[in-house]
C-alpha positions in Angstrom: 32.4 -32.0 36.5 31.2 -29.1 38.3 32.5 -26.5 36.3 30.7 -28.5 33.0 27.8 -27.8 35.3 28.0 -24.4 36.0 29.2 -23.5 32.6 26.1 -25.8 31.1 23.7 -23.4 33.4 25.2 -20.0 33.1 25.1 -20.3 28.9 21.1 -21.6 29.2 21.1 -18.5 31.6 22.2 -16.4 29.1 20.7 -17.8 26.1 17.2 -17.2 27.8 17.9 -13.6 28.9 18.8 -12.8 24.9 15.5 -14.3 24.0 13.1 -11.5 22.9 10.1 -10.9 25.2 6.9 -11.0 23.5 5.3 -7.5 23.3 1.9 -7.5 25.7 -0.7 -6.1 23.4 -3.7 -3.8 24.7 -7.0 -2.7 23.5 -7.4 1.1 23.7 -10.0 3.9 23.2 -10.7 7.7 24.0 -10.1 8.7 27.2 -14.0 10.2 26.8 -15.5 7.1 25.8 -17.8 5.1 27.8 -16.6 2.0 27.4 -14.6 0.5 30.5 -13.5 -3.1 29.4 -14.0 -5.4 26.7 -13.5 -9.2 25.4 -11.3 -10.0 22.9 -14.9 -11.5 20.9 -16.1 -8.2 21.0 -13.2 -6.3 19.9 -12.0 -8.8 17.1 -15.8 -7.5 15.6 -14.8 -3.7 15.1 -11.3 -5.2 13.9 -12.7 -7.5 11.4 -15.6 -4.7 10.0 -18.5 -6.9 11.4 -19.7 -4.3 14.0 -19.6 -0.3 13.3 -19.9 0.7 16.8 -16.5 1.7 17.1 -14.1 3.7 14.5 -10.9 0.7 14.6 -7.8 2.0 14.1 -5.0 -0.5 12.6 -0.8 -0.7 12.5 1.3 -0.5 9.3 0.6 -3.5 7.2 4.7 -4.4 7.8 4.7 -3.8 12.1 5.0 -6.9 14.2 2.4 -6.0 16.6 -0.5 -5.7 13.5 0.4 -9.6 12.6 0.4 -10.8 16.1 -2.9 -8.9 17.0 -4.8 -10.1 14.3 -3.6 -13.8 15.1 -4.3 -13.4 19.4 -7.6 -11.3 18.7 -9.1 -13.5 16.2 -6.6 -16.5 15.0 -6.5 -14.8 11.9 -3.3 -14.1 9.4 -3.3 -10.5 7.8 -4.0 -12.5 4.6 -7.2 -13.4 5.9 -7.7 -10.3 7.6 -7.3 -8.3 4.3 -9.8 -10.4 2.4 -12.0 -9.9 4.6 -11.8 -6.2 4.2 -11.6 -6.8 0.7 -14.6 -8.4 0.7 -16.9 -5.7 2.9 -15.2 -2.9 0.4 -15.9 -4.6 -2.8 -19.7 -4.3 -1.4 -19.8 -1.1 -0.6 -20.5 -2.1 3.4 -17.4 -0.5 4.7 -13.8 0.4 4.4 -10.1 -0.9 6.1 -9.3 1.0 9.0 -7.0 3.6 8.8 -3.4 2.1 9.1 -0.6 4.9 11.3 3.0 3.8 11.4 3.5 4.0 15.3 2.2 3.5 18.5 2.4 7.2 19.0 0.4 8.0 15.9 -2.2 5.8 16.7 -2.3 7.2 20.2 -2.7 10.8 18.3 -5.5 8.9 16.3 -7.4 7.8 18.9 -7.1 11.3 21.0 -8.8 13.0 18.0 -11.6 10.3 17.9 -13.9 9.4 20.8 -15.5 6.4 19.0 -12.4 4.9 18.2 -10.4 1.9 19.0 -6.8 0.7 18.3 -4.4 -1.2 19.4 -0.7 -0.4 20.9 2.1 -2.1 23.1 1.5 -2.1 26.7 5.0 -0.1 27.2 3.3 2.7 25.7 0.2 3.6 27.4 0.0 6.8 29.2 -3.0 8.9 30.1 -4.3 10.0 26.3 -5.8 6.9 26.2 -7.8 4.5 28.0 -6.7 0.1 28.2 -10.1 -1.6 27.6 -8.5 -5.1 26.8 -5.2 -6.5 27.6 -4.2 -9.7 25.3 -2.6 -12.8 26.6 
């Protein structure tokens, strides 16, 4: 009975170390900015074109971290995300961000741009950019 048991908890063991950690998302700008910190309500409005104060900066269209940053920062699918951009271009109010294909890129992005904003995992910030918001 005791080796039922301890081969019972040693496969749960393992079956919860080969589950994949979620990715911690965080909000970054310029290192020159003045911005320190910001609320995931304020950022989600330079994401979702209804505030121009800030230049966003998106993932590809096919990353991971683009689809589950749109649905933490706004409960939104990319579907909905891209109508709305649809929308705001097809009136002449405003354009998609710009879309890079790595965190690095849009690190690179956001180095040439002090008004911009982008998002990135966690793992990779260093000290070309500056973490105003980290999602939950």
């Amino acid at each position: 009975m005791m080796k039922k048991l301890a081969l019972v908890l040693w496969l749960i063991a393992g079956t919860l170390c080969a589950l994949p950690a979620s990715a911690q998302i965080v909000v970054v700008t310029n290192t020159a900015n003045q911005a320190s910190r910001m609320f995931s309500e304020q950022a989600a409005q330079f994401f979702l074109g209804k505030s121009n104060q800030f230049t966003p900066i998106d993932q590809a269209k096919e990353s991971p971290i683009r689809r589950d940053f749109y649905k933490k920062i706004a409960g939104k699918s990319l579907a909905q995300v891209e109508g709305g951009w649809a929308k705001i271009e097809f009136s002449g109010k405003g354009s998609a961000p710009k879309a890079y294909a790595s965190d690095a890129a849009v690190k690179k992005a956001v180095a040439a741009d002090p008004s911009s904003i982008a998002y990135i995992d966690k793992s990779s910030v260093d000290d070309t950019v500056k973490v105003l918001l980290t999602l939950p």
